[in-house]
C-alpha positions as CSV (number, residue, x, y, z in Angstrom):
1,X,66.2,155.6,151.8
2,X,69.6,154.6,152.3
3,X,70.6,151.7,149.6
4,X,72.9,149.9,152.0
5,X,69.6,149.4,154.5
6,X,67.6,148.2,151.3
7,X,70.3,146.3,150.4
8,X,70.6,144.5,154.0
9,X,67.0,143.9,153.7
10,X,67.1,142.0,150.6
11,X,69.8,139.7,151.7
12,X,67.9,139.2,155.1
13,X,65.0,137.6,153.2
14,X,67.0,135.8,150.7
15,X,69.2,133.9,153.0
16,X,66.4,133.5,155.8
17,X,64.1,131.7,152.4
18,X,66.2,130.1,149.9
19,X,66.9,126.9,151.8
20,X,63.6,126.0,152.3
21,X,62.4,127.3,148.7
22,X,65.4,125.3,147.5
23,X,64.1,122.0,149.1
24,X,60.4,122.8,148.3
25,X,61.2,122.7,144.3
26,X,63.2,119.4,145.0
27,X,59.9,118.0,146.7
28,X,57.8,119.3,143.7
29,X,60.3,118.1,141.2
30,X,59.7,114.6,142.3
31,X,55.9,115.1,143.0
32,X,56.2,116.0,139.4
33,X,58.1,113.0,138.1
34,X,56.7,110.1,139.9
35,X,53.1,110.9,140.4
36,X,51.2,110.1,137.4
37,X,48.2,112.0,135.7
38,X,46.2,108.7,136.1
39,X,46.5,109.3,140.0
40,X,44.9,112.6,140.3
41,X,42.4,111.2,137.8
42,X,40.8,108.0,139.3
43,X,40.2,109.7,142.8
44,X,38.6,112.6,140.9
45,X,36.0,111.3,138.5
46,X,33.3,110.4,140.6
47,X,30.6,113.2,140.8
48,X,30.4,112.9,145.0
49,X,31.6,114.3,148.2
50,X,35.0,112.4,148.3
51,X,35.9,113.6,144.8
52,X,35.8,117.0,146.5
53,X,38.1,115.9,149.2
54,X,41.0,114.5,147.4
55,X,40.8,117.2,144.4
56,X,41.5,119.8,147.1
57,X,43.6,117.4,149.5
58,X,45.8,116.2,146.0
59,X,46.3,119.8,144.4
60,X,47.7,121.1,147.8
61,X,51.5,120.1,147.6
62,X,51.2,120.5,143.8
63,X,53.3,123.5,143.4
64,X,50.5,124.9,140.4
65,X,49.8,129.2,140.3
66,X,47.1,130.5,139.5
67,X,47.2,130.2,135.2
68,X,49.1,127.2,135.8
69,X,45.9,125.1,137.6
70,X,43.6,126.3,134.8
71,X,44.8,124.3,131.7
72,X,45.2,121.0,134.8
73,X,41.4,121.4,135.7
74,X,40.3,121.7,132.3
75,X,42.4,118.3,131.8
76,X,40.1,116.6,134.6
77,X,37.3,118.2,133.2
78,X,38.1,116.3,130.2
79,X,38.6,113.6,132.0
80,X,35.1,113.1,133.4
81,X,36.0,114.9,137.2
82,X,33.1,116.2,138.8
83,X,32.9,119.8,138.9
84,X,32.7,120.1,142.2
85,X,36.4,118.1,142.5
86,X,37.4,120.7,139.1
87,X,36.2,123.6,141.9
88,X,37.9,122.1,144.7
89,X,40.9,121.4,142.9
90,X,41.2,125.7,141.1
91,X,40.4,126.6,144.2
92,X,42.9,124.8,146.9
93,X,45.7,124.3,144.5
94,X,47.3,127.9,144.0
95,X,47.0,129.2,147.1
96,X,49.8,126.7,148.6
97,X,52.1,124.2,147.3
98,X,55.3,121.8,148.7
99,X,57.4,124.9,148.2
100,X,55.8,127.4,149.6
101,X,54.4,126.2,152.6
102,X,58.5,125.4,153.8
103,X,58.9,128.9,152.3
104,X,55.9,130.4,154.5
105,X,57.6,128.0,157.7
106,X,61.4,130.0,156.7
107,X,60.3,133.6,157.1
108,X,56.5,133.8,158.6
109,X,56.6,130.8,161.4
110,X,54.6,127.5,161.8
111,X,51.5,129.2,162.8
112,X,51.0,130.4,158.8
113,X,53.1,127.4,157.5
114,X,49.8,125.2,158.8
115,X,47.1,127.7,158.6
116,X,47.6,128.2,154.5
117,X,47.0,124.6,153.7
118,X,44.7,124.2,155.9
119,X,42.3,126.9,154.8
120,X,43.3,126.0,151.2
121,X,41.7,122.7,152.4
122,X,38.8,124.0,153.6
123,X,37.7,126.6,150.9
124,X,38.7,123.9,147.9
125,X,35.8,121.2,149.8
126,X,33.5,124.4,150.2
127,X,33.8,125.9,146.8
128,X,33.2,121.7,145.6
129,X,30.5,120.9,147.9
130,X,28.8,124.7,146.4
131,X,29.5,123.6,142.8
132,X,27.8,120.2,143.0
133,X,24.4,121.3,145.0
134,X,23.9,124.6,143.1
135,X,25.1,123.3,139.3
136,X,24.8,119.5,139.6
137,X,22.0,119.6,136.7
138,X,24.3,121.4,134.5
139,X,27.1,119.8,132.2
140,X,30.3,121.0,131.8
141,X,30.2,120.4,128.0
142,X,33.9,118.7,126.5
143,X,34.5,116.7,123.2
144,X,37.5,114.7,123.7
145,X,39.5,114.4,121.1
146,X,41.2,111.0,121.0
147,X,45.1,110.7,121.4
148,X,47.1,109.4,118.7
149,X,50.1,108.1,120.4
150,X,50.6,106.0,123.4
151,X,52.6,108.0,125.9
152,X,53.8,105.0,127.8
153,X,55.9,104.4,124.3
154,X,57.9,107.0,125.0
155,X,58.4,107.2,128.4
156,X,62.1,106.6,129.7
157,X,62.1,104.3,132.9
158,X,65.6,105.0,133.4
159,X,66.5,106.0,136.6
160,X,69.3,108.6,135.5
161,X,66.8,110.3,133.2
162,X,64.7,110.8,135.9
163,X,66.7,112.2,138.1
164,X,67.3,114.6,135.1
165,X,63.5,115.6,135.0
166,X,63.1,116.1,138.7
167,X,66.1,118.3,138.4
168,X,65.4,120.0,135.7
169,X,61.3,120.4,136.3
170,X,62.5,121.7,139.8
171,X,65.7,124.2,139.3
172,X,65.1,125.1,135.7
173,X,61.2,124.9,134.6
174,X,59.7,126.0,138.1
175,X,61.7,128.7,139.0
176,X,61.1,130.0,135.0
177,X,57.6,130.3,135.8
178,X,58.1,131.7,139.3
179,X,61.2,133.3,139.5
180,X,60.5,136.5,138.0
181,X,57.8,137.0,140.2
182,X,59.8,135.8,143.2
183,X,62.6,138.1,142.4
184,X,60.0,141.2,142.4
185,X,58.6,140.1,145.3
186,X,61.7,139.9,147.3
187,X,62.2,143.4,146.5
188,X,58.8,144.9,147.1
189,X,59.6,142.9,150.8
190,X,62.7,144.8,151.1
191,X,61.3,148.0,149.8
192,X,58.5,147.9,152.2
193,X,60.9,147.1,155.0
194,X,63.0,150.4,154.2
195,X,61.0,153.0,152.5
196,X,56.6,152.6,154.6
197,X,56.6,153.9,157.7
198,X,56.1,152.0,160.6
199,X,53.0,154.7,161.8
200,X,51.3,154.0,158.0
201,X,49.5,151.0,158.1
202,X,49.1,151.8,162.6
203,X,46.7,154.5,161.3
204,X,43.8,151.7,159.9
205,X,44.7,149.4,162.6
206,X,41.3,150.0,164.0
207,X,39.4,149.1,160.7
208,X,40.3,145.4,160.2
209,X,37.3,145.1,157.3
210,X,39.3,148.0,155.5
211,X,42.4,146.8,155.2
212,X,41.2,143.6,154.1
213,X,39.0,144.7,151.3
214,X,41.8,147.0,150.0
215,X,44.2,143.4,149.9
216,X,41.6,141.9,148.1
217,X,41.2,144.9,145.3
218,X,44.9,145.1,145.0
219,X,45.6,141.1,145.3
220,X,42.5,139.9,143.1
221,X,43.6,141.4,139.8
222,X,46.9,140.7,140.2
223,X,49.7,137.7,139.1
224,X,50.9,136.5,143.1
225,X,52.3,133.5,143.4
226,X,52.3,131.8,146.5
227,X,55.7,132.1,147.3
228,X,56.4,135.0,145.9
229,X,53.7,136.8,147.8
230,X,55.4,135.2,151.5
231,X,57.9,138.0,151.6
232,X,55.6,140.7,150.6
233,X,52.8,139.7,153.3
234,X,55.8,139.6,156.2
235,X,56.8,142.5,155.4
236,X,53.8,144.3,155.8
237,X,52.6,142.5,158.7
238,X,56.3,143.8,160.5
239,X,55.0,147.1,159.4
240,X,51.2,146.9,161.5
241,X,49.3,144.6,159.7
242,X,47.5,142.2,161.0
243,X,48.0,138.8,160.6
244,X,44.4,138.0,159.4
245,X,45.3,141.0,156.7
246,X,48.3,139.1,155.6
247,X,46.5,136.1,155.4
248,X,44.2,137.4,152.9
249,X,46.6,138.4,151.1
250,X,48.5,134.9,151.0
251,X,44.8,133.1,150.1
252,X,43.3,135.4,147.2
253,X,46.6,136.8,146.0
254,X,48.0,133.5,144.2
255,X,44.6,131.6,144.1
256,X,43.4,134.1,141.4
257,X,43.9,136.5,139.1
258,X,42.4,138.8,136.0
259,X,43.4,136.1,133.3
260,X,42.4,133.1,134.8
261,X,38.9,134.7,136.2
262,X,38.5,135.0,132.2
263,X,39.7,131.9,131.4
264,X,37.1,130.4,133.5
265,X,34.1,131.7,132.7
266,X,34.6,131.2,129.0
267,X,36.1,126.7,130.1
268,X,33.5,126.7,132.8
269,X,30.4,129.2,132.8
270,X,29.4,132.5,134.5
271,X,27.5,130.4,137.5
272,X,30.8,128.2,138.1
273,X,33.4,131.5,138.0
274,X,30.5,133.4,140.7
275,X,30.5,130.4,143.0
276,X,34.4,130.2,142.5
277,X,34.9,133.9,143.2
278,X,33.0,134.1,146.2
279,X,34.3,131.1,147.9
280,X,37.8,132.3,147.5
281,X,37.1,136.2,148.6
282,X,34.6,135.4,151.3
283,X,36.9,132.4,152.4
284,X,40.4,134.7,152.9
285,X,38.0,137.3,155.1
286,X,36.4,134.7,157.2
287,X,40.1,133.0,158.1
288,X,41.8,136.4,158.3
289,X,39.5,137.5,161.1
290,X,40.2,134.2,162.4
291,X,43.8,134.5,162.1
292,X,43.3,137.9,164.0
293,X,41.7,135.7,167.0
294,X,44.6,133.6,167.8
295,X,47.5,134.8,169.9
296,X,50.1,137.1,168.4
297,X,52.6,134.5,169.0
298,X,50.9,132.0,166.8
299,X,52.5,133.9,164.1
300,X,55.7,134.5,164.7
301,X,57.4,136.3,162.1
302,X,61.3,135.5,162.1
303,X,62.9,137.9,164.7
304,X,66.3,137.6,162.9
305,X,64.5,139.3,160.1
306,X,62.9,141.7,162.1
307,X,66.2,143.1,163.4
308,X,67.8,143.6,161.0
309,X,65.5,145.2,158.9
310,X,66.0,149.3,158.3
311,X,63.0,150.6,160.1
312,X,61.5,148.0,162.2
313,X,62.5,149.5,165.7
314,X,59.0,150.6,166.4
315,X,58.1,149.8,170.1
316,X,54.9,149.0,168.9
317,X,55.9,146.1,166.2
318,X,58.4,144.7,168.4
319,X,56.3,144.2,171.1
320,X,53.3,142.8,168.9
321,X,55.5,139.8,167.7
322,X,57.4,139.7,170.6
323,X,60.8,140.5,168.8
324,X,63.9,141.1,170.3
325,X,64.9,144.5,168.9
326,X,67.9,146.9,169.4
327,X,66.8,150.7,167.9
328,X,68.6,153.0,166.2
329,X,71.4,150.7,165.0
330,X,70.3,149.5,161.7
331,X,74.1,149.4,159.6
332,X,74.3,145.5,160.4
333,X,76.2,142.6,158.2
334,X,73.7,141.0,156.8
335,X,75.6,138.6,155.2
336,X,77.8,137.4,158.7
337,X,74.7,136.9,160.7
338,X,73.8,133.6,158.6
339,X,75.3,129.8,158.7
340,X,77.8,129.8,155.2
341,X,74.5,127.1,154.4
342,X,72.4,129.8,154.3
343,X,74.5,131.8,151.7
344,X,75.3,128.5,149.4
345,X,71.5,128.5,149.5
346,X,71.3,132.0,148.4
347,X,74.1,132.2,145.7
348,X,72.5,129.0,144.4
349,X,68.8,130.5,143.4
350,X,70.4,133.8,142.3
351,X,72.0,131.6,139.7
352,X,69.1,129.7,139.1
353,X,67.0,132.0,138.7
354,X,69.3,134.8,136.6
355,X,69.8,131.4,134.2
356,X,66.0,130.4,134.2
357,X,65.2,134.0,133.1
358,X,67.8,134.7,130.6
359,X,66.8,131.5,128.8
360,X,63.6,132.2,128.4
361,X,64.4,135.8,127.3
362,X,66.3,133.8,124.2
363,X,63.7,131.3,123.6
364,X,61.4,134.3,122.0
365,X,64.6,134.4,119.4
366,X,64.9,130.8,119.1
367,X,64.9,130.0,115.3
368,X,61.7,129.1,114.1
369,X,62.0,125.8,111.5
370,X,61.1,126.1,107.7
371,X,60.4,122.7,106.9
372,X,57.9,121.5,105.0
373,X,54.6,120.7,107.0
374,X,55.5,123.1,109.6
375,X,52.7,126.0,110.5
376,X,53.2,128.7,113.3
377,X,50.3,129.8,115.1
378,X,49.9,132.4,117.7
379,X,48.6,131.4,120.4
380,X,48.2,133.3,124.0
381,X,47.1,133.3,127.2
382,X,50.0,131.2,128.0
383,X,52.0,132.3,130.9
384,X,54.3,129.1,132.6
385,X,55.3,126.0,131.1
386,X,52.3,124.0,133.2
387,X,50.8,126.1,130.0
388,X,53.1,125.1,127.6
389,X,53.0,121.9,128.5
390,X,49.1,121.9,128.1
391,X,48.9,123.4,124.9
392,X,51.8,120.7,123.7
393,X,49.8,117.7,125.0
394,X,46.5,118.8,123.7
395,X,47.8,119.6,120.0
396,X,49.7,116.1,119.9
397,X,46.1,114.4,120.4
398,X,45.1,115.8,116.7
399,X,45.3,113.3,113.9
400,X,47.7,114.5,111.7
401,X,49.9,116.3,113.7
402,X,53.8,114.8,114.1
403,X,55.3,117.5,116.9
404,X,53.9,120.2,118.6
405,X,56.1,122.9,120.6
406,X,55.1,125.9,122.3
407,X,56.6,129.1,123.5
408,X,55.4,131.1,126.1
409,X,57.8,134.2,125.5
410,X,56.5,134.5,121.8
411,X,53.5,133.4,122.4
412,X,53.8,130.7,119.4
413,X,52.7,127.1,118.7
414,X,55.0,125.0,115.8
415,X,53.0,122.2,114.4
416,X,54.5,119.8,111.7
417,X,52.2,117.7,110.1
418,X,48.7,118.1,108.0
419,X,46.5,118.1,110.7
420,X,43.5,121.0,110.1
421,X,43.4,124.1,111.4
422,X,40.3,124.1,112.6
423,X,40.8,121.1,114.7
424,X,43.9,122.8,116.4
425,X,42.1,125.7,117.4
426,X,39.3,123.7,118.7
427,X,41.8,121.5,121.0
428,X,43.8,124.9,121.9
429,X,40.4,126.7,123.0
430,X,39.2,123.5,124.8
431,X,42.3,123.7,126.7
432,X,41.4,127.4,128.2
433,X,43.9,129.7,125.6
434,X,43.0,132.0,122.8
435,X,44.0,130.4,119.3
436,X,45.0,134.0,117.1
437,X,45.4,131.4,114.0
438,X,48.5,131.7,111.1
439,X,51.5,133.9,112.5
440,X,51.4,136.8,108.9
């Protein structure tokens, strides 16, 4: 493998995505800011059809992954939401978001940019409608613990501070929880382009079933998000998959995952987490072999990519998405084939994410506080800030504590106050993480 052609690769995906990923965390930055919990809430709480419909049709554009949904449904459990709408909502909401669906439009074509939502739609209601007829006589049992400050008393209506939290939510907080993962999938995406042969994956083309099932073993257990599984499904589909394959792969990849199967079954029960699996597995392998049905040029993966990509000459792929492909000249200038845009775009999430990453690597060495009243617990299962964030909230409701702060890299929670410990861990557990009590 020659390190220019991987290198080529990379910067092919980077520059053909980061526009669109860049205006995707703007979108969910604002979602963020100016959509209230109360929202998501009052359209949810009602234990009918309809709350099915708008958990799945509002957790769509949220921009939530997989461990990042669980500690939100558990809210809306808490909240009264029926469980279908709690289904709906783990179910739809990972699998897309605002960011990448415009990512899934930038590098796989509008055929997958309106086929992910859409089966997200479908397999949230489904999953919601299961949940209410097959558990409707069983309670999803919650104590609420009642909140002892009033939020809207601290709330800054001030437009500039605002436009500092969608900033900041979108270019520092999301691309901390994603852009690790992004960054490896880009370079699986390159890695694949370079190093599989095109004739590898042609050898199962005839055994559809099989290729999906062995996506779903590899995907299931997994940590995908959904944007950083786009490059990793386009580059395998250049390389003979199917589309239906890749689909799969984009549906269970980010919508579960080892931790948050667990999570669920402890928050929700083992007949929920069944119902929830098999929606979400049988779901990706009913709209892959739909996917497989439609015209190849429904999916049109972008031909700029696939030209410029080290090995993607093959007669075979080229002709499949109907790419226009010159062989055997594979030393092209990655960088001069894209609108100076396109670079700006690129050069800016490089630094975002490099940033994002190397401040949470310090936050694990961030000075803890010795004042008096101040208690460190370990807590884990926390994996983005959505987590941090839930712990935070959920601690704050317990009489007697005065802060609360969490961090994910050390896996710690800081309380000041004299609030029990026993009443933290019951909030912390409630909220789907596992309390480890005093840090020794």
């Amino acid at each position: 493998m020659k390190i220019n052609e991987f290198f080529n690769s990379f910067l092919m995906i980077i520059n053909q995505m980061s526009p669109y990923l860049l205006l995707g965390f703007l979108i969910a930055g604002v979602l963020h800011v100016f959509v209230p919990k109360k929202f998501y809430q009052k359209y949810l709480s009602s234990n009918n059809k309809f709350s099915v419909l708008w958990a799945a049709l509002l957790g769509i554009p949220l921009p939530l992954c997989s461990c990042g949904v669980i500690p939100t449904a558990i809210g809306l459990k808490n909240e009264k939401a029926s469980k279908g709408a709690v289904a709906s909502f783990l179910i739809a909401t990972p699998q897309t978001g605002i960011d990448s669906i415009l990512a899934t439009f930038s590098l796989m074509g509008l055929g997958f940019a309106i086929m992910r939502p859409v089966a997200a739609l479908i397999t949230g209601i489904c999953g919601g409608i299961l949940i209410n007829r097959y558990l409707n006589k069983q309670t999803l049992h919650n104590e609420k613990v009642e909140c002892v400050i009033d939020d809207n008393k601290i709330e800054n209506t001030n437009i500039l501070h605002k436009l500092y939290k969608i900033l900041r939510y979108a270019y520092f907080d999301m691309i901390q929880d994603i852009g690790l993962r992004l960054s490896i999938g880009l370079l699986l995406a390159a890695l694949i382009n370079v190093a599989v042969p095109d004739e590898f994956f042609l050898k199962f083309s005839s055994n559809t079933l099989l290729q999906m099932i062995i996506i779903l073993i590899i995907a299931i257990p997994m940590y995908v998000c959904s944007t950083g599984g786009i490059p990793i499904a386009a580059s395998l589909m250049m390389k003979g998959l199917s589309p239906g394959v890749a689909l799969v792969l984009l549906m269970a990849g980010p919508a579960v995952n080892l931790a948050s199967i667990l999570v669920v079954k402890k928050s929700m029960g083992t007949k929920f987490t069944t119902i929830y699996l098999s929606v979400i597995i049988l779901g990706a392998v009913l709209f892959g072999f739909l996917a497989n049905g439609l015209p190849s040029s429904f999916f049109n993966i972008s031909s700029t990519q696939i030209h410029y990509s080290a090995d993607l000459c093959c007669d075979t792929v080229a002709s499949y998405y109907q790419a226009d492909t010159t062989c055997g000249d594979t030393n092209h200038n990655s960088l001069a084939k894209f609108p100076i845009f396109n670079v700006i775009c690129s050069i800016l999430l490089v630094i975002f994410i490099i940033n994002s990453l190397i401040m949470k690597f310090i936050s694990r060495f961030k000075k803890i506080s010795t004042e008096k009243n101040t208690v460190i617990y370990i807590v884990e299962e926390m994996h983005c800030n959505h987590c941090k964030k839930a712990v935070e909230e959920s601690v704050m409701k317990v009489e007697g504590v005065q802060t609360a702060e969490a961090n994910v890299g050390a896996n710690t929670l800081i309380v000041t106050g004299n609030a029990k410990q026993e009443n933290i861990k019951q909030v912390v557990e409630k909220a789907g993480f596992v309390f480890k009590g005093v840090k020794q």
